[in-house]
N, C-alpha and C positions, 0 to 999 in steps of 0.2 A: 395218512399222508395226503389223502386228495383236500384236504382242508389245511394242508399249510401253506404258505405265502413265502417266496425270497426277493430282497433285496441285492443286488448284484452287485451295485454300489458301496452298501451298507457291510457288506460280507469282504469287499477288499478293505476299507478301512479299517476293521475289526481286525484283518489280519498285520496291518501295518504299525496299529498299536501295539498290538501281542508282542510282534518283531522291536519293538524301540521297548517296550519291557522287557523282554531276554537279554538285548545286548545292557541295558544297566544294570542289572544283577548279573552278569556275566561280570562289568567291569567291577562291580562292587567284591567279587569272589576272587578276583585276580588279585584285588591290594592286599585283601585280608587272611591271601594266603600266606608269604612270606612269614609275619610277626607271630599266627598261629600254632605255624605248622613247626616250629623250631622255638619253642618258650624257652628261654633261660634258665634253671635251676638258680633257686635264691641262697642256698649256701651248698656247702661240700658235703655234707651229711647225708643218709642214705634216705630218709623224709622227703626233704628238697627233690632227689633227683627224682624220685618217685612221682610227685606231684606233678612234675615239668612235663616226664613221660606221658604221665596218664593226659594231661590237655593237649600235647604233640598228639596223641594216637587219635582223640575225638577230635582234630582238628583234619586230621589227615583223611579219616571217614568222610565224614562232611563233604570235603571237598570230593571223593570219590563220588555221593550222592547228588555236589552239583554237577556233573558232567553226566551221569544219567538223566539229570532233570533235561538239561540244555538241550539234549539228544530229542528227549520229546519233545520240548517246548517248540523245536527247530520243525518235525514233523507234523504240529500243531499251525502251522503260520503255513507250511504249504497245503495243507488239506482245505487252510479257510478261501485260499489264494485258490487255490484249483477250482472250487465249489463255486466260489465266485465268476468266477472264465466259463466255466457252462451253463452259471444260468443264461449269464451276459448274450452268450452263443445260441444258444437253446430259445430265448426269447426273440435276440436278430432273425430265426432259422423262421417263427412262426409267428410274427409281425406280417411280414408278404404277404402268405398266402391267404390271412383273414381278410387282408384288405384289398385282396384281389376279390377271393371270393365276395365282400360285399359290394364289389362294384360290380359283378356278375348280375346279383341279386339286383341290385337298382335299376339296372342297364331297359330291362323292358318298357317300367313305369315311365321312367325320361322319357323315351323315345315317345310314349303313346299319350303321355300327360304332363309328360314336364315336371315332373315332382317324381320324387324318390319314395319306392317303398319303406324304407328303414332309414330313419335318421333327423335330426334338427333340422327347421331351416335355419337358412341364414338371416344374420341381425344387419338392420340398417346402418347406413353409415353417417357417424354423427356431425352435425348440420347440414345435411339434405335432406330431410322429415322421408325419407323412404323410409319402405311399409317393410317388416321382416318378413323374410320366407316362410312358406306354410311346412309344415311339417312334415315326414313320409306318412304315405297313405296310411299304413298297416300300425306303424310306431313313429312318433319322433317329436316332439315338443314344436311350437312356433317361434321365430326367429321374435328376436328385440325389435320396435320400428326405431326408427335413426330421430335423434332431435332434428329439431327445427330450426333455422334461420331465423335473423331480427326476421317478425313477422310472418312467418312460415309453420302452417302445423306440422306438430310431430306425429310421423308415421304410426301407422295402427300397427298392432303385433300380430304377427302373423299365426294362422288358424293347427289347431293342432291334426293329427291324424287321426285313426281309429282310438287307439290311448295315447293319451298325453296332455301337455296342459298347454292354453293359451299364452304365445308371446307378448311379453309387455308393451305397453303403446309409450312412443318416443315422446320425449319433456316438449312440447310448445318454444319457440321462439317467442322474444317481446311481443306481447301484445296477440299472441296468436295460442289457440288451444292447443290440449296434450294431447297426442293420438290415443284412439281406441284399443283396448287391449284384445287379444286375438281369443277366436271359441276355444273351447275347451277339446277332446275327443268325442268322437259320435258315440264309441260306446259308456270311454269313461274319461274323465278329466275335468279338471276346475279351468275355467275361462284367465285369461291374463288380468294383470293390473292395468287399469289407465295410468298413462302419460300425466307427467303434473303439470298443469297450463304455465302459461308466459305471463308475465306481469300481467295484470287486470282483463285476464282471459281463464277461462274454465279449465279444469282437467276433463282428463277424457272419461270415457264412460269403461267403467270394466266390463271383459268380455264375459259372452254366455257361455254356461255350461251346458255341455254335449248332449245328443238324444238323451242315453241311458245313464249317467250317473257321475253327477259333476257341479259343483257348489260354482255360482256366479262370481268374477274378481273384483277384487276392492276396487273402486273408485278411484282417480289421480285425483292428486290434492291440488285444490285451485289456487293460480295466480294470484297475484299482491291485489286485494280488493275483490277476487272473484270469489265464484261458487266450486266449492268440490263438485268431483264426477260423479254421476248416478251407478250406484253397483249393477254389476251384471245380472242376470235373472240366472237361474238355477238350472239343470236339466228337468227334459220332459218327464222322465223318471222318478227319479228321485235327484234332489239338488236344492240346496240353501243356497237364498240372495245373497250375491257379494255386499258387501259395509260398503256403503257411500263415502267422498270422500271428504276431508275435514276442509273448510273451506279457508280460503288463503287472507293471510296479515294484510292487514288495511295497506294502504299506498302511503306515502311519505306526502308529507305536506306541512305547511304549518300548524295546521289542527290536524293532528294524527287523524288517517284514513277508514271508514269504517269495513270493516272487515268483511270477507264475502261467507254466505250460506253454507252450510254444508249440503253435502248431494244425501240425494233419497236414497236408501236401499234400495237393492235388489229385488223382485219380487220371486218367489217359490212357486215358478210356472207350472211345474207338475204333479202328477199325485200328492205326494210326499215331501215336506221340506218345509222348513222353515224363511220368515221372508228377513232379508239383511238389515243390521243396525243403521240408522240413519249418520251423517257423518256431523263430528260434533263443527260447531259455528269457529269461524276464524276469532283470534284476539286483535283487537281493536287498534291501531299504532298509536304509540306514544306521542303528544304532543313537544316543538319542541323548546329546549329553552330559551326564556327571553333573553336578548346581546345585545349590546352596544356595538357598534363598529368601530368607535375608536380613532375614528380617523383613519384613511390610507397612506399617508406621507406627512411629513412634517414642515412646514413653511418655511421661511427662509428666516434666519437672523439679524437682527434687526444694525446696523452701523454702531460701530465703536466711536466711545468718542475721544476727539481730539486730547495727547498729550502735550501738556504747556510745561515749557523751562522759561524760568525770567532770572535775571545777576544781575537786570541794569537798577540804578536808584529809583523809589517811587517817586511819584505815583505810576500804576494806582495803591492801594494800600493793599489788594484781595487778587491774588490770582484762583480764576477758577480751571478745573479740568474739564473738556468737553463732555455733557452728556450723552449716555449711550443711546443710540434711537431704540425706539419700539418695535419688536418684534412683528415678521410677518404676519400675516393673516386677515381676516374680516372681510375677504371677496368670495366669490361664487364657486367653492371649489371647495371638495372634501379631506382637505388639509389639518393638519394639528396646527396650535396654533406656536407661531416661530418663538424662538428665547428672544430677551428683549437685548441688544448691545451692552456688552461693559462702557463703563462710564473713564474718561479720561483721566491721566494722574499731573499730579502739580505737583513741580517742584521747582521751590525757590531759593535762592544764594544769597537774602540780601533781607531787609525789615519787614516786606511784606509776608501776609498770612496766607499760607497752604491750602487750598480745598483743591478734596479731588471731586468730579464729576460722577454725577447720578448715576445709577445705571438705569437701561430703558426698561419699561416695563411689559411683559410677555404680552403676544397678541393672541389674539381672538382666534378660534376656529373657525373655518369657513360655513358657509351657510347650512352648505350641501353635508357636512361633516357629522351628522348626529351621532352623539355621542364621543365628539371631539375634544381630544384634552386641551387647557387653556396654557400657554407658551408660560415658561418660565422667566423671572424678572431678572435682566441681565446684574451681574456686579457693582459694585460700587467704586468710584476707582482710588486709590490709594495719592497720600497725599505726604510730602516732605519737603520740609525746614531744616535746612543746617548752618544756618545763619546762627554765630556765638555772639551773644551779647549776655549783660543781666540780666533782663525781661526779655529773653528771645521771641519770637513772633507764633503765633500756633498753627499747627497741620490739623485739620479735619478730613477726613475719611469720606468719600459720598457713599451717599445713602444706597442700600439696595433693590434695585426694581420690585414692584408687584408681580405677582404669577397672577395670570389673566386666573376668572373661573372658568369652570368646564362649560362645554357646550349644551341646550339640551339632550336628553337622551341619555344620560347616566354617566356624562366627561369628566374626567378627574381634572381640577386645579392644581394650575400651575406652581411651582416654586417658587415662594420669594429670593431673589438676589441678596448674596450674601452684603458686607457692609467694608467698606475701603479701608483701609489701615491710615491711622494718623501717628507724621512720626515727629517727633521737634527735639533741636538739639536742646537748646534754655528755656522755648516756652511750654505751653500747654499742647499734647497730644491728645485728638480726641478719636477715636474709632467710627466707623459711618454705623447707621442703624442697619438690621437687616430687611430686608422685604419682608409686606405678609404674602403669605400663601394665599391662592387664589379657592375660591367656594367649588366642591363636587357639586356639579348640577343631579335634578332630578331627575330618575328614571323610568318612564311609564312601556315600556315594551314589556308585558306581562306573556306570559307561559301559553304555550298552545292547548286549546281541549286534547284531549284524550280521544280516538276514533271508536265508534260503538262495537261492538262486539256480534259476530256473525250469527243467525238465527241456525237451529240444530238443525237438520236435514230428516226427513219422514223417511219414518220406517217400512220396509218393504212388508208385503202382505205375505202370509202363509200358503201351503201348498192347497190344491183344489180337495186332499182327502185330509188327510193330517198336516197338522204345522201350526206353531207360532205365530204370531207377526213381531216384525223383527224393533227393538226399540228404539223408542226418536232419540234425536244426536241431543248431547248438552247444546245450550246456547255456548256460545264465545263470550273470555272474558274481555271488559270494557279496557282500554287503552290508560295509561297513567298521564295525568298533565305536565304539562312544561311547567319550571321553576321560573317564578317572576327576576327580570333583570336587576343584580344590585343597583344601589346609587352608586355617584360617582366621589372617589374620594378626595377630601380635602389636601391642598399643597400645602408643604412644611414652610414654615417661616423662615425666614433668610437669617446665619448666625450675626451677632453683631461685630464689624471689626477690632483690630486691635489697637488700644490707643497706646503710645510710648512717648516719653521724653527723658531724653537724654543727658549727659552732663550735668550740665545745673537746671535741668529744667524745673520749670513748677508744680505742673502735675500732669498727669495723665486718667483718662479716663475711658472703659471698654462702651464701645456704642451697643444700643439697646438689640435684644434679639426679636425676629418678628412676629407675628400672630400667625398660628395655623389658621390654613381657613377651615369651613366648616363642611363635614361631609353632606351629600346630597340625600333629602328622601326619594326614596322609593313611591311609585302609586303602582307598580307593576306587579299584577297577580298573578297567583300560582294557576296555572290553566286546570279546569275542571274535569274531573275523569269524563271517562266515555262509560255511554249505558250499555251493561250486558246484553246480552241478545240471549232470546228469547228460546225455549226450545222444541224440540219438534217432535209431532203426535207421533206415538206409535201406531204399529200397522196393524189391520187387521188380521185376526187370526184365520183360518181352514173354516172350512165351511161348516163340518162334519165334527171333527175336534181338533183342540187347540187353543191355548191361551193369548189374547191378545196383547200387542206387546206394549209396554212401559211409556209414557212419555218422558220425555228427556227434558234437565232441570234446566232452569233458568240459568244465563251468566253471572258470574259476578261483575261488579261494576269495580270500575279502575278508579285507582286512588289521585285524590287531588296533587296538583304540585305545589310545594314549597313560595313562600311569597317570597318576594327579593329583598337580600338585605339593604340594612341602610350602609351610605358610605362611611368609611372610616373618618376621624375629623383630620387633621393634618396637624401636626407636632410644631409648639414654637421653636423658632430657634434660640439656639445659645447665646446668651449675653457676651461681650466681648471682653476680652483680659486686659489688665492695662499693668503698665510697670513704671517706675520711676527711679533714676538711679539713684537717690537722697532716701530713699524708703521711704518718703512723707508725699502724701496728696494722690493716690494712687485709688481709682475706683473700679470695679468692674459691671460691667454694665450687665443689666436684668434680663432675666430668658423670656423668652416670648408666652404669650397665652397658650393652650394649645387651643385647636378647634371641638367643635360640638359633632361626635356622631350624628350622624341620617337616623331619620325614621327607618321601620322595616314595612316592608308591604304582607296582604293579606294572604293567605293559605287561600287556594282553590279548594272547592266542594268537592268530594267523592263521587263518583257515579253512581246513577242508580243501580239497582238489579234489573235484569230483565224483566217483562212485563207479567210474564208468566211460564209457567213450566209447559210443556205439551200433554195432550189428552190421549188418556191412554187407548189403546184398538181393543175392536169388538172380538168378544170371543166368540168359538163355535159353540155347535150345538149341544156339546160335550166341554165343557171350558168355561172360564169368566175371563171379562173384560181386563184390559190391562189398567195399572195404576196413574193417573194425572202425575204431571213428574214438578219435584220441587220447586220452591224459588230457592234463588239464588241469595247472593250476601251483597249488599250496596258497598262501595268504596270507605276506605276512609278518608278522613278530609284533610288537607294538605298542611304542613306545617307552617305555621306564622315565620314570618320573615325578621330575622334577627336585627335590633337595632346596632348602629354602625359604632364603634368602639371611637372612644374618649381619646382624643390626642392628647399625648404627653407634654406639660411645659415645658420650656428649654430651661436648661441649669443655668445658673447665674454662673457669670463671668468673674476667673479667679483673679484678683488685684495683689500683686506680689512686692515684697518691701513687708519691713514690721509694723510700720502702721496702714496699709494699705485694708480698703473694704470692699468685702465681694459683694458682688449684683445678687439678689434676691432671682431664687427660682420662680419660673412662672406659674402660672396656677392650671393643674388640668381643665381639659372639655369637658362636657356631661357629654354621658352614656344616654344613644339614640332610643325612642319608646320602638319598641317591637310591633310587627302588627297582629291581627288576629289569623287565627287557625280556622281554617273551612271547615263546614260542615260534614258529616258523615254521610252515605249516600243514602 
């Protein structure tokens, strides 16, 4: 019995489940008593009545047997409940007095030292870098130190007692180191963990272990760009170097950050022990990918133009609709560039001919704007005659604006403006053309290198009689590059409008659709991996015996990035539909070209490997040398930059009536050349 354990908690709930299963087989025994307990005989024969008896009588048992059950079950649910209430009591009864007694016990050491014979200290509090409290003399582990403030180191952990083990040293603030982690026990105990440093600052150093027997603490892993912490030394006795710590991710930048060192092992200060692993090298930060900005805002709209009504008799023979102005843009200002104005509409009551007005054509990106899209090309504006004669007069559609091109830096082109509607009651309807698409400029914002990779950290040395030396850290692998910026992609051509004429007109015909423009090459490369780091010697071995330890292998180097694709081309637009109500003279107008895909830009090279593996530590006098440590694997090299896909022609415009002819589809772009694939590292 002096080996079992109760839950006091555990033991009422046990009992409350017990209690909800009695009462449901209790309710379940209450339905199924009536229908049992009085079976019907199935005929008047002496079989029947027989039968019916015999399941009344086992039904009737039964039920006797549950009411002996409940009886116990009932006596089961208070014995769990009782047992439960004394330990609950029995525990409250002898809670007090330990804790009285052990403030008895402490009560002298305070007074005379300030520190408690028996017990943890206390852990810092986190962002004040305070140091943890030391342990009780006799027994008690060391307090946490408290992290750090921007800029503040973190607390060292506080020191153990006679047995116990070092408190861990608090994380570094930005820019400031990790605290130290606290001793080990004098007689026995492992030293603390270092504090992991603050952004581009070191971790701490792990604590030593105690006089007599006590392995040194790992290293805190360093900050963004820094070096791990150095392991703790071991006891004087007997005690293995703490493992150094691995050192910290490059820093962020546009070329990925190189990474920091790892920390030395601990050394095997005393007789006996082996000396700690060195800590392996930080990975390299990723460079990152090349962007366009795109512009921040969009320029203003360019003025609509003037609607014109005429009824009175000519002259002149032509009315025009105003055209649209030109879209914002083309000053000192990181702006997209504006859509261009719709174009005016005409309409006349009387022999003269219809046009509607241009629309304006998109502007420019601002200077400041790299990789600014080029403004879309306003509308065309729509144009009607409903003047009835025999030779009615004809409506023409205007044309629709140009989409500006992109800006440099990878900007997509603008949309062509669609194309005006031409409408005539007896004459000729003609549809406006659409705009072409504006060109995707080039892209040359190529990919960040890759940050190199952190060198291993040296292995701690063996004890003065016996030991090892402890093995050097891997290097760090190399960082992977940025993806080269795509181009920028081609604007879709403007569809062509519709042309109509009515009544008796003569014919009608859909205005043409406009050319995609062409997407932009790339010259932006995939950024180059980072070179692994290097790795680091092993330690030496004991004097006397012991094997020296290992060097630790080279990094791998980081893979090239991707080159940037080329831009898409931009799709023509649609030919415009035309109708006639005679079904005769009816065309519809041709789809647009589309554009040419962009070039793709080149794959970034792979990183090298580290330079070299680390050399391995001497051995003792009883022993051999440790092993020279590998190389490493170079990157691989980045993937070629895909060329920019073929804009699609626009479909010819449908001319409706039995004799009416459709516009001719446009012809696709060529597909962009790809670029090359980087090298291997």
């Amino acid at each position: 019995m002096s080996f079992l354990i109760a839950a006091p908690e555990m033991l009422t709930a046990a009992a409350a489940d017990i209690a909800t299963i009695g009462s449901t087989i209790s309710a379940a025994d209450a339905i199924a008593a009536a229908p049992t307990t009085s079976v019907l005989a199935a005929a008047a024969d002496e079989v029947s009545l027989a039968i019916a008896g015999l399941f009344s009588a086992h039904a009737k048992q039964y039920q006797a047997f549950s009411v002996q059950a409940a009886t116990f079950h009932e006596q089961l649910v208070r014995s769990l409940a009782a047992g439960g209430f004394s330990y609950a009591t029995a525990e409250a009864a002898n809670a007090s007095p330990l804790e009285f007694l052990l403030d008895a016990v402490n009560a002298p050491t305070q007074t005379l030292f300030g520190r408690d014979l028996i017990g943890n200290g206390t852990d810092g509090a986190a962002g004040t870098g305070a140091n943890g409290g030391d342990g009780g003399l006799l027994w008690g582990n060391g307090g946490n130190g408290g992290s750090g403030a921007t800029g503040q180191v973190g607390g060292s952990g506080g020191a153990a007692g006679l047995i116990g083990t070092g408190g861990t040293g608090g994380a570094g603030g930005t820019g400031a180191a990790g605290g130290n982690g606290g001793a080990g026990g004098w007689l026995f105990g492992d030293g603390g963990i270092g504090g992991t440093g603050g952004a581009g600052a070191t971790g701490g150093s792990g604590g030593a272990g105690g006089v007599g027997f006590g392995s040194g603490g790992t290293g805190g892993f360093g900050g963004a760009g820094a070096a791990g912490g150095t392991g703790g030394d071991g006891a004087l006795l007997w005690g293995n170097g703490g493992a150094g710590g691995q050192g910290g991710t490059g820093m962020t930048g546009i070329n990925g950050g190189s990474a920091g060192h790892g920390g030395s092992g601990g050394n095997a200060v005393g007789l006996l022990g082996s000396g700690g692993a060195g800590g392996q090298g930080g990975t390299g930060l990723a460079g990152i990918d090349g962007v366009s900005s795109h512009g921040s805002g969009t320029a203003s709209t360019g003025a609509a133009g003037t609607n014109v009504e005429h009824s009175t008799a000519p002259p002149p023979t032509e009315i025009y609709g105003g055209a649209g102005g030109p879209g914002g843009g083309g000053s000192l200002d990181s702006l997209n560039g504006g859509t261009g104005g719709a174009g005016g509409s005409a309409t006349v009551h009387n022999t003269q001919n219809a046009i509607g007005g241009n629309g304006g054509d998109g502007g420019a990106a601002g200077l400041f704007a790299i990789g600014g899209n080029g403004g879309d090309g306003g509308r065309g504006g729509d144009a009607l005659s409903d003047y009835s004669t025999v030779t009615g007069p004809s409506a023409t559609g205007g044309n629709g604006g140009a989409g500006h091109d992109g800006h440099i830096g990878g900007g997509a082109g603008g949309t062509g403006g669609a194309g005006g509607n031409g409408t005539s009651a007896d004459g000729v309807g003609h549809g406006g053309n659409g705009g072409i698409g504006g060109n995707g400029n080039s892209a040359s914002n190529g990919g960040g290198d890759g940050g190199n990779g952190g060198a291993g950290g040296t292995g701690g040395h063996g004890g003065l009689l016996i030991g090892n030396g402890g093995a050097g850290g891997i290097g760090g692998t190399g960082g992977s590059g940025g993806a080269g910026a795509p181009g920028g992609i081609g604007g879709g051509g403007g569809g062509g409008g519709i042309g109509t004429a009515t009544n008796l007109g003569i014919a009608a015909e859909g205005g043409l659709g406009g050319d995609g423009g062409g997407g932009g090459d790339t010259t932006a490369v995939g950024g180059n991996g980072g070179t692994g780091g290097v790795g680091g010697n092993g330690g030496n071995a004991s004097a006397v015996f012991g094997f020296g330890g290992n060097g630790g292998a080279s990094g791998t180097g980081g893979a090239g990035g991707a080159g940037g694709a080329g831009g898409a081309g931009g799709a023509g637009g649609a030919g415009g539909t035309s109708s006639v109500s005679g079904n005769i003279g009816a065309v519809g107008g041709n789809g647009g070209v589309g554009g040419d895909g962009g070039d793709g830009g080149d794959g970034g090279d792979g990183g090298a490997a580290g330079a070299a593996g680390g050399a391995g530590g001497q051995g003792g006098f009883l022993g051999s040398a440790g092993s020279a440590g590998g190389s490493g694997v170079g990157g691989a090299g980045g993937a070629a930059g895909n060329g920019g896909s073929a804009g699609a022609g626009g479909d010819g415009g449908v001319a409706a009536g039995t004799f009416g002819v459709n516009g001719s589809d446009g012809a696709d772009g060529n597909q962009g050349a790809p670029g090359t694939a980087g090298q291997d590292g």
